[in-house]
C-alpha positions as CSV (number, residue, x, y, z in Angstrom):
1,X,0.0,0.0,0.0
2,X,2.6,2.2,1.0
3,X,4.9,1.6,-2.1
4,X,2.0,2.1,-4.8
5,X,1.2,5.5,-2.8
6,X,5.0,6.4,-3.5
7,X,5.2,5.6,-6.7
8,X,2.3,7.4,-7.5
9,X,4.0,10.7,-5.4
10,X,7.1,10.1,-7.2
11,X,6.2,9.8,-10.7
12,X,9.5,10.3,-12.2
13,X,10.8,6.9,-11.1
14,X,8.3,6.1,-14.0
15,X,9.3,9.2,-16.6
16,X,12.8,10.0,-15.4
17,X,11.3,13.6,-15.1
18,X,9.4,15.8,-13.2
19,X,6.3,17.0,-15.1
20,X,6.4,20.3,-16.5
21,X,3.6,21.1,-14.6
22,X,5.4,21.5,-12.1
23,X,8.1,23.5,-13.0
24,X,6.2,27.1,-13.6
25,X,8.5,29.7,-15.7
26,X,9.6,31.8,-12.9
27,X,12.1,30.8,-10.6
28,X,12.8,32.4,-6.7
29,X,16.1,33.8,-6.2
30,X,16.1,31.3,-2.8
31,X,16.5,28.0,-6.0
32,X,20.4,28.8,-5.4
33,X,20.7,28.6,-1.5
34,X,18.9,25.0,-1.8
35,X,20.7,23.8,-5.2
36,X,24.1,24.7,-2.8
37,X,22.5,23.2,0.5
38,X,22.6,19.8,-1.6
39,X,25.9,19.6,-1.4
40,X,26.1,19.6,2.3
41,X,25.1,17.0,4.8
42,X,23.4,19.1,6.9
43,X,19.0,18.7,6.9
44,X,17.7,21.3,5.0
45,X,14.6,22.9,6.2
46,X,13.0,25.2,4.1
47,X,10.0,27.3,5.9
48,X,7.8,30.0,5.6
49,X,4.1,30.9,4.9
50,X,1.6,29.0,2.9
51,X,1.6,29.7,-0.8
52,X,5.0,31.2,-1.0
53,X,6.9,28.4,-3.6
54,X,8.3,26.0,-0.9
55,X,6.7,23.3,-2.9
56,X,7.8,24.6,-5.9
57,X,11.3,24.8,-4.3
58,X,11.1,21.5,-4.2
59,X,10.1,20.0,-7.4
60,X,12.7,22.6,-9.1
61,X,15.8,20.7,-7.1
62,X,14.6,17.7,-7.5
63,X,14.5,18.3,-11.3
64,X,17.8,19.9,-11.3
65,X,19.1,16.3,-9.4
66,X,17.3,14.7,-12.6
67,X,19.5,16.7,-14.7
68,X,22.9,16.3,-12.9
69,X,22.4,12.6,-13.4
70,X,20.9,11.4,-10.1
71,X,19.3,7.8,-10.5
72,X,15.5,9.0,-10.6
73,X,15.2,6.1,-8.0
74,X,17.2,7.8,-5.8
75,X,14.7,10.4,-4.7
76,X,11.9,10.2,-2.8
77,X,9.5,12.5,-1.8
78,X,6.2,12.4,0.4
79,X,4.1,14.9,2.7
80,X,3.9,15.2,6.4
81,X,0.0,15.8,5.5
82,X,-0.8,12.7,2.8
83,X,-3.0,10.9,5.1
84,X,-2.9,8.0,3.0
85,X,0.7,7.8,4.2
86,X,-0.1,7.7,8.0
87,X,-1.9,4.7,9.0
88,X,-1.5,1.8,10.6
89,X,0.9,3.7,12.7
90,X,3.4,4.4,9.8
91,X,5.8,7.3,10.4
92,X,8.9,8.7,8.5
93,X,10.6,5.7,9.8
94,X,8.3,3.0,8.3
95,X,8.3,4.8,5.1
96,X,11.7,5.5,4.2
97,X,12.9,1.9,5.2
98,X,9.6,0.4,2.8
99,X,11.6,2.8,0.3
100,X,15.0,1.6,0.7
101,X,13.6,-1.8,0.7
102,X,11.3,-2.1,-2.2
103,X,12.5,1.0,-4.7
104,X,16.2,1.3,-3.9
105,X,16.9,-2.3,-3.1
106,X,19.4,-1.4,-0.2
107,X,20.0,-1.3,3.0
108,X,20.6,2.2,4.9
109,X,23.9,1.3,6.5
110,X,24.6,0.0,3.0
111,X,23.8,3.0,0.4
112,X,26.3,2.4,-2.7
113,X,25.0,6.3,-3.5
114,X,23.7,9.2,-1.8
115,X,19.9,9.5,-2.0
116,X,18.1,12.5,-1.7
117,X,14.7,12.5,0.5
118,X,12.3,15.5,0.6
119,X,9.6,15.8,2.7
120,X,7.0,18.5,2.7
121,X,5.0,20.2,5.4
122,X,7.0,17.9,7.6
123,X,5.6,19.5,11.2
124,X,2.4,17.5,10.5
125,X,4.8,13.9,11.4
126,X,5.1,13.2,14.5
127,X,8.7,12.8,16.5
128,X,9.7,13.9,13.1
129,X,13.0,15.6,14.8
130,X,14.1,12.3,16.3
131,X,13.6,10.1,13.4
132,X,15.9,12.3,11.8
133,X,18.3,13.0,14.5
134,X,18.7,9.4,14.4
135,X,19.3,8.9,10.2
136,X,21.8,11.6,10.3
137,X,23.8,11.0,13.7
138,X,24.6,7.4,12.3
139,X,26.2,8.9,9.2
140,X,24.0,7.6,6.6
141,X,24.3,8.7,3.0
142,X,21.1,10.4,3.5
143,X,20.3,14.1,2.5
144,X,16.8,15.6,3.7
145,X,15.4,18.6,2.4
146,X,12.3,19.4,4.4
147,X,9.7,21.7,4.8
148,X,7.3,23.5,6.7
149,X,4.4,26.5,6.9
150,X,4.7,26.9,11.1
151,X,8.2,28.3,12.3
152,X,6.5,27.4,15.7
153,X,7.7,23.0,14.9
154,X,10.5,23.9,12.6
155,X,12.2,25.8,15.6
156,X,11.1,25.9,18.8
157,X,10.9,22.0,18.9
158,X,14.1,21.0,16.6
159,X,15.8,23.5,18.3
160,X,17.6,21.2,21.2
161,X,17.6,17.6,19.2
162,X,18.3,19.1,16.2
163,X,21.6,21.7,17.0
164,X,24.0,21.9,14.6
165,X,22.1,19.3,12.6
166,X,20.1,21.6,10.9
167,X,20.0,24.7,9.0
168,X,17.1,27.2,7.9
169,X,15.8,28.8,4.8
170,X,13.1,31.5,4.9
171,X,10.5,31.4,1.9
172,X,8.9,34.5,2.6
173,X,6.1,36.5,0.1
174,X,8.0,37.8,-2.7
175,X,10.9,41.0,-2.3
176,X,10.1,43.9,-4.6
177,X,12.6,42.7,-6.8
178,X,11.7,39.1,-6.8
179,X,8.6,41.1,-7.7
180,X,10.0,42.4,-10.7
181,X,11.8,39.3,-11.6
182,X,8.2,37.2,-12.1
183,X,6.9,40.3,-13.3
184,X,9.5,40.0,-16.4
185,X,9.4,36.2,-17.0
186,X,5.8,35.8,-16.3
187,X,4.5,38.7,-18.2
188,X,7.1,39.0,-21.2
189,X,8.2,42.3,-19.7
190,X,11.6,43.3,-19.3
191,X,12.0,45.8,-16.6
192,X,15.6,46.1,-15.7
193,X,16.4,45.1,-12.2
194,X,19.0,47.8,-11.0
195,X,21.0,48.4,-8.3
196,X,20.6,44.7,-7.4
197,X,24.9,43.6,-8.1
198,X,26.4,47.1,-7.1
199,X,29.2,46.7,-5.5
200,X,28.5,48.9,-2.4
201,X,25.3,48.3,0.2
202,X,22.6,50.9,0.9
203,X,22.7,49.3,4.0
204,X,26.7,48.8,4.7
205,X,28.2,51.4,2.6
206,X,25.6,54.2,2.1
207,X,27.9,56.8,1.0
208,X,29.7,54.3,-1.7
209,X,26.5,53.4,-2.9
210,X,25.0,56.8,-3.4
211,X,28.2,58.1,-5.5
212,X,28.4,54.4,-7.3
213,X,24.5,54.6,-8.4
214,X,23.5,57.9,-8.8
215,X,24.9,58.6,-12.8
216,X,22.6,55.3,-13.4
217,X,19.9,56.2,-11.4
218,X,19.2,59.8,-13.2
219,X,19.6,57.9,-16.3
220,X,16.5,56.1,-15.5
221,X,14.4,57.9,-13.6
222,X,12.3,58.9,-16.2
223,X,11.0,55.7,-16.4
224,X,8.2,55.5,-14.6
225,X,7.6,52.0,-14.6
226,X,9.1,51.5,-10.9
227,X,6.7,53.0,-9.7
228,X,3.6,52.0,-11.2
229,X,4.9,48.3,-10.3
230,X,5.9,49.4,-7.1
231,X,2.1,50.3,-6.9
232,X,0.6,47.4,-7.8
233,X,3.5,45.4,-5.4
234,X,1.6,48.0,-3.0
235,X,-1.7,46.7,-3.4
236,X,-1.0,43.2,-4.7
237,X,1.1,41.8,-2.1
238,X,4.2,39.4,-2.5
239,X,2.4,35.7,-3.1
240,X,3.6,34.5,-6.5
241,X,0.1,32.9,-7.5
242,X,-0.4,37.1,-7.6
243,X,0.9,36.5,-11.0
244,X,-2.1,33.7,-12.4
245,X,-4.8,36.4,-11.3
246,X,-5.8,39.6,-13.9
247,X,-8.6,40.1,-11.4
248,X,-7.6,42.0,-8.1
249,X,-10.8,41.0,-6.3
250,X,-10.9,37.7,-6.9
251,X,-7.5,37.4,-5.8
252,X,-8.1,39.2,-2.7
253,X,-10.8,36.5,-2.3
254,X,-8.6,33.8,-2.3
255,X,-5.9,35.3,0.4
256,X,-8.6,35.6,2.8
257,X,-9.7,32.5,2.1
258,X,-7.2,30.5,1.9
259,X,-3.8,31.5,2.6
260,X,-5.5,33.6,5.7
261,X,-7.5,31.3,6.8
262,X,-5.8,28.5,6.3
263,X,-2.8,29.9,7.9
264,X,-5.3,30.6,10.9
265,X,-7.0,27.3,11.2
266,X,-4.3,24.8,10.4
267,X,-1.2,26.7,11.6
268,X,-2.1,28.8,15.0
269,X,-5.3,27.2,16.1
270,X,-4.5,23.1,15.4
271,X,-0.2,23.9,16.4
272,X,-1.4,26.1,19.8
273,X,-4.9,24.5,21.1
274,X,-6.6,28.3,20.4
275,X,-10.0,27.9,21.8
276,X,-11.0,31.0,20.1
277,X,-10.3,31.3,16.7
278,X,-12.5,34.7,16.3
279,X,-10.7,36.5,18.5
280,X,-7.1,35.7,16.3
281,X,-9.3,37.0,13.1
282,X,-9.9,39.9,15.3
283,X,-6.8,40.9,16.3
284,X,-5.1,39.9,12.9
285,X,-7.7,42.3,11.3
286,X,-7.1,45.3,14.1
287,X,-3.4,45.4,13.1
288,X,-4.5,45.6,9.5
289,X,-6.0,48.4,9.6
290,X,-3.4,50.1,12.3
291,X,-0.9,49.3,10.1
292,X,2.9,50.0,11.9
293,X,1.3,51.5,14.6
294,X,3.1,50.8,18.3
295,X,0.6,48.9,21.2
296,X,1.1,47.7,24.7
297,X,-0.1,44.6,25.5
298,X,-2.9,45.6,27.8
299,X,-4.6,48.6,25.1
300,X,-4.1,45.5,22.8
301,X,-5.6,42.7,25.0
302,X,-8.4,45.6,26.1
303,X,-9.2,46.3,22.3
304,X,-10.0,43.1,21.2
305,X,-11.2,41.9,24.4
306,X,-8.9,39.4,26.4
307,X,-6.5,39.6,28.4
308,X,-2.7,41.3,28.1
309,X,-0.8,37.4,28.7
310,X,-3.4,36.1,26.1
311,X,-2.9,39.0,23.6
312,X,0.9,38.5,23.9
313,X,0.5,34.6,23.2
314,X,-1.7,35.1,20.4
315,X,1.0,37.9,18.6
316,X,3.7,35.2,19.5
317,X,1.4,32.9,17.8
318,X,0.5,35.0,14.5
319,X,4.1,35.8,14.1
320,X,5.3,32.6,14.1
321,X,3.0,31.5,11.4
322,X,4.5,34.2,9.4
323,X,1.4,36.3,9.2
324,X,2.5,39.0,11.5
325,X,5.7,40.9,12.5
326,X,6.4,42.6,15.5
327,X,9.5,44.7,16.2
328,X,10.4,45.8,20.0
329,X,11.4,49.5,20.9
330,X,15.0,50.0,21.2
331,X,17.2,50.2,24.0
332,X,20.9,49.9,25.1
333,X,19.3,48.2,27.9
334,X,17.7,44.9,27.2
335,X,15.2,44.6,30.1
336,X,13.4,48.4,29.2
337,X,13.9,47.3,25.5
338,X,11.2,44.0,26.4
339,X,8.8,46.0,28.7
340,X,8.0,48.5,26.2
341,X,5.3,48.9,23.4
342,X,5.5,46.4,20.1
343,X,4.9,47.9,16.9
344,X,2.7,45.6,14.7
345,X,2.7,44.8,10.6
346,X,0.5,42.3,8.7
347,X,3.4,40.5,7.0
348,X,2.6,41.3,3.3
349,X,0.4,43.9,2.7
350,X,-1.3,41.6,0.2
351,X,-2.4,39.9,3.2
352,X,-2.9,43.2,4.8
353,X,-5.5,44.9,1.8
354,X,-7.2,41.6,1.6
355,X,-8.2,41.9,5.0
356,X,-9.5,45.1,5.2
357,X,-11.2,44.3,1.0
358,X,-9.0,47.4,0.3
359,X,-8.6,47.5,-3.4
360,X,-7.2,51.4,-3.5
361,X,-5.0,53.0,-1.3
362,X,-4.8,56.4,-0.5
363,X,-1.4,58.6,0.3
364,X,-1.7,58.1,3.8
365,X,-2.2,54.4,3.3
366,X,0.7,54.2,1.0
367,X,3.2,55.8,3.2
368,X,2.1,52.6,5.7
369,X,2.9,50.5,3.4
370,X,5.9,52.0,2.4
371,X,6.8,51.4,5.7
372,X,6.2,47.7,5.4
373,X,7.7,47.1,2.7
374,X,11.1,48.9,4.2
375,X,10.6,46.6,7.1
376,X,10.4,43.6,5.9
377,X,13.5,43.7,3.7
378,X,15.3,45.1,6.8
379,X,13.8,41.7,8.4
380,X,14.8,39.8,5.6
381,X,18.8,41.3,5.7
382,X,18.9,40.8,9.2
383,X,18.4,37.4,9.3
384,X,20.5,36.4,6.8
385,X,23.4,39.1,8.4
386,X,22.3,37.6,12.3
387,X,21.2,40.8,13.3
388,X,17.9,42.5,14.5
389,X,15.3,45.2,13.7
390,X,13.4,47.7,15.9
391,X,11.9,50.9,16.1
392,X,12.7,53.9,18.3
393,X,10.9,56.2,20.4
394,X,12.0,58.3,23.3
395,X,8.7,60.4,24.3
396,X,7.8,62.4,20.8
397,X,10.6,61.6,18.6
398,X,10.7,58.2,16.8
399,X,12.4,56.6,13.7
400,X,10.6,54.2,11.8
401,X,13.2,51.1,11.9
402,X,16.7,49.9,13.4
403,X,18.7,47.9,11.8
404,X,21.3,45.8,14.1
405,X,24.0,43.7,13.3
406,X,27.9,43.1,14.1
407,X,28.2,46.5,15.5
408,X,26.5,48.5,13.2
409,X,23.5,50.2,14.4
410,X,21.4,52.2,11.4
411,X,18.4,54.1,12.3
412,X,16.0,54.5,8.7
413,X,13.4,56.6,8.4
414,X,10.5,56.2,6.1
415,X,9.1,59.2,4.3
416,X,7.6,58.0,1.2
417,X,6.8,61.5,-0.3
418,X,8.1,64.1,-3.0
419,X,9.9,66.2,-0.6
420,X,11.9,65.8,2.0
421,X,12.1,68.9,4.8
422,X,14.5,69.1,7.7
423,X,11.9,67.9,10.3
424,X,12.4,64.6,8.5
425,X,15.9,64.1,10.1
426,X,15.0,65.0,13.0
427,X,14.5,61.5,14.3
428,X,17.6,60.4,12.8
429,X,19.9,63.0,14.1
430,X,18.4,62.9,17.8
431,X,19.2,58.8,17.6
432,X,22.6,59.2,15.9
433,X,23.5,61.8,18.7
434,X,22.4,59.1,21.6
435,X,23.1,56.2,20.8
436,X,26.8,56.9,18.6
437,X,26.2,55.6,15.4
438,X,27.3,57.8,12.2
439,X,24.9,57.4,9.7
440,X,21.6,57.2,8.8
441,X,18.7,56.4,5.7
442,X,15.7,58.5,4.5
443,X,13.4,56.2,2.6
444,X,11.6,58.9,-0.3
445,X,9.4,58.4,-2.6
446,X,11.8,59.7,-5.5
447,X,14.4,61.4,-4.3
448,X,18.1,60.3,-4.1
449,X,20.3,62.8,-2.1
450,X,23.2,62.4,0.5
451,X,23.8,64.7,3.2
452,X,25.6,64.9,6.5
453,X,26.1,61.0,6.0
454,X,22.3,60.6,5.6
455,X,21.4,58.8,2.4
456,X,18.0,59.7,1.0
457,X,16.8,57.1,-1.6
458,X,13.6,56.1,-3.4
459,X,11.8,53.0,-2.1
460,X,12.4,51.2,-5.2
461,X,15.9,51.5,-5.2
462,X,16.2,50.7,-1.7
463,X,14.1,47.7,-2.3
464,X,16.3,46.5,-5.2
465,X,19.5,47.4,-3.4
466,X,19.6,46.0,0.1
467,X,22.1,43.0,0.7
């Protein structure tokens, strides 16, 4: 029973290839990190929201194994959520030995060749982290690649059984310019992507980068066509199935339904025993339509109606199923830097206009999501740089985002508009001053300008150039 399931997953131990259905034109920039990851023995886990290409991820490496020469037989991959799979008490275990037994015709201790197993949405299987603890501490020629939709099994519980075992891969909704890349092979357009392979960082090196990109950039900013897709990246949100829809309410439709919800109900609520689902939709909604706003637990917990430890869970919960971020005010001191107020985004504003059925945004709105935006590619550079983002705000005077990592601290201040005054740098200055850091970011709508060691930059370049 097993073995005809399998076979049925796995259809290129029939074809030799994996069906073109599966292989859609465009391709995530993250295809590299797991082609290279399957040269390592270390398990592969590849997580992040539902709907963001992890499965896709997958049939494009196993395809580029195909190619390389790897015996189709060689590769096996199943669901943590195929039912079929699960009965009778089956687990990983049970299936990857019927495997070895009845398609590869070896033993595990005896594996002539490496194979390659993949297994998807993997926090479903249970003692999944011991099963392969065990596999890989015995030094088989085994090489998992899994994945997963809940950060909440991937690391809180692989965390101890799993050290140094194990690395990560966030597939998050779509960057701006992954935007623009499935924007060009999707839609036959050919937007350049600039500013993308400069040498210099907006982030490390703002100075260098200004003087390195500023001949280019007034050679193309009479293109407008960065920020009309900017827009509609505004609007639209980072999901790649964006892409199949021509209809934006009818794609709004379908995030509520199911990305939202099931993100909800199979992620939070089945992972964390809620006992009231509502009141999740509730708060997920409120910060929707507060959009980068700072709350306290309590005014939180009083708004939507339970109480502060409960509305603190349930933003732990959310954020761990990738569908909100949080960021902590910043402090040199780490105990005030915990006690004080969280400011709160939907993760993709997508997600974010869905929820509120928001199919036009004002200016007002736009400079939120601006702010978003700015925020989550911060997010994105800090995790891959180990570092950390916050906000900042000592009585009246805030900045919109602080970047941390090795001992660079970057205050960035987001003021997506036409014109930038001095009162915008007021924020920046004040932190610089305090906390002795030399330089800081405007974020503008369309203006690129350096002064004082503060880079001012348009969104969309920033977008395109951070790394």
């Amino acid at each position: 029973m097993l073995q005809t399931i399998l076979q049925r997953i796995n259809h290129w131990w029939r074809t030799g290839a994996v069906n073109q259905i599966y292989l859609p034109a465009s391709v995530r920039s993250e295809l590299t990190e797991v082609l290279s990851a399957l040269q390592k023995r270390r398990i592969l886990a590849i997580i992040g929201p539902r709907r963001t290409g992890k499965s896709t991820l997958i049939m494009q490496s196993i395809d580029h194994l195909l190619k390389s020469g790897v015996d189709c037989k060689r590769i096996l991959l199943f669901g943590g959520d195929e039912q079929r799979l699960f009965v009778d008490k089956a687990d990983i275990f049970t299936i990857i030995e019927e495997y070895l037994r009845e398609t590869v015709g070896e033993s595990v201790e005896a594996l002539s060749e490496r194979i390659y197993i993949f297994i998807d949405e993997i926090h479903f299987c249970a003692d999944w982290q011991i099963i392969l603890k065990n596999y890989y501490d015995k030094l088989y020629n085994i090489k998992f690649i899994v994945s997963g939709s809940s950060s909440a099994h991937l690391f809180d519980n692989a965390r101890e059984s799993l050290l140094g075992r194990i690395e990560y891969l966030h597939v998050l909704p779509l960057s701006f310019s992954q935007f623009l890349q499935f924007n060009n092979s999707l839609r036959g357009q050919s937007t350049a992507i600039l500013f993308n392979e400069t040498k210099h960082s907006v982030i490390t090196n703002p100075v260098e980068f200004y003087e390195e990109i500023r001949k280019d950039y007034y050679a193309v900013v009479i293109d407008n066509s960065y920020q009309r897709l900017l827009k509609e990246y505004f609007i639209g949100g980072g999901y790649p199935e964006y892409f199949c829809h021509d209809n934006l309410l009818v794609w709004q439709k379908q995030l509520r339904e199911d990305t939202i919800m099931q993100g909800l109900y199979r992620d939070v609520v089945s992972v964390f025993g809620v006992k009231n689902p509502e009141i999740l939709e509730r708060l997920l909604g409120f910060v929707a339509d507060n959009q980068g706003q700072a709350f306290s637990f309590a005014s939180l917990a009083q708004t939507i109606g339970v109480e502060a430890a409960t509305a603190s869970s349930y933003v732990d919960y959310l954020d761990k199923a990738f569908l909100l971020t949080a960021l902590e005010n910043y402090s040199g001191n780490f105990g005030k830097t915990l006690r004080k107020n969280k400011k709160l985004f939907v993760l993709d504003n997508g997600i974010r206009n869905s929820l509120l059925s928001q199919s036009e945004i004002d200016a007002t709105t736009e400079g939120a999501l601006a702010e978003s935006c700015v925020v989550q590619d911060l997010c994105k550079f800090a995790r891959v740089n180990i570092g950390s983002v916050y906000y900042w705000r000592d009585n009246k005077i805030e900045v919109d985002a602080i970047l941390k990592f090795a001992n660079n601290i970057i205050p960035i201040e987001v003021k997506y508009r036409n014109s930038i005054d001095k009162k915008s740098s007021a924020g920046i200055k004040t932190f610089t001053a305090k906390f002795e850091c030399n330089q800081g970011i405007i974020v503008s709508k369309n203006i690129l300008a350096l002064e004082n060691d503060i880079l001012t930059v348009p969104l969309w370049v920033f977008a395109l150039a951070v790394h």
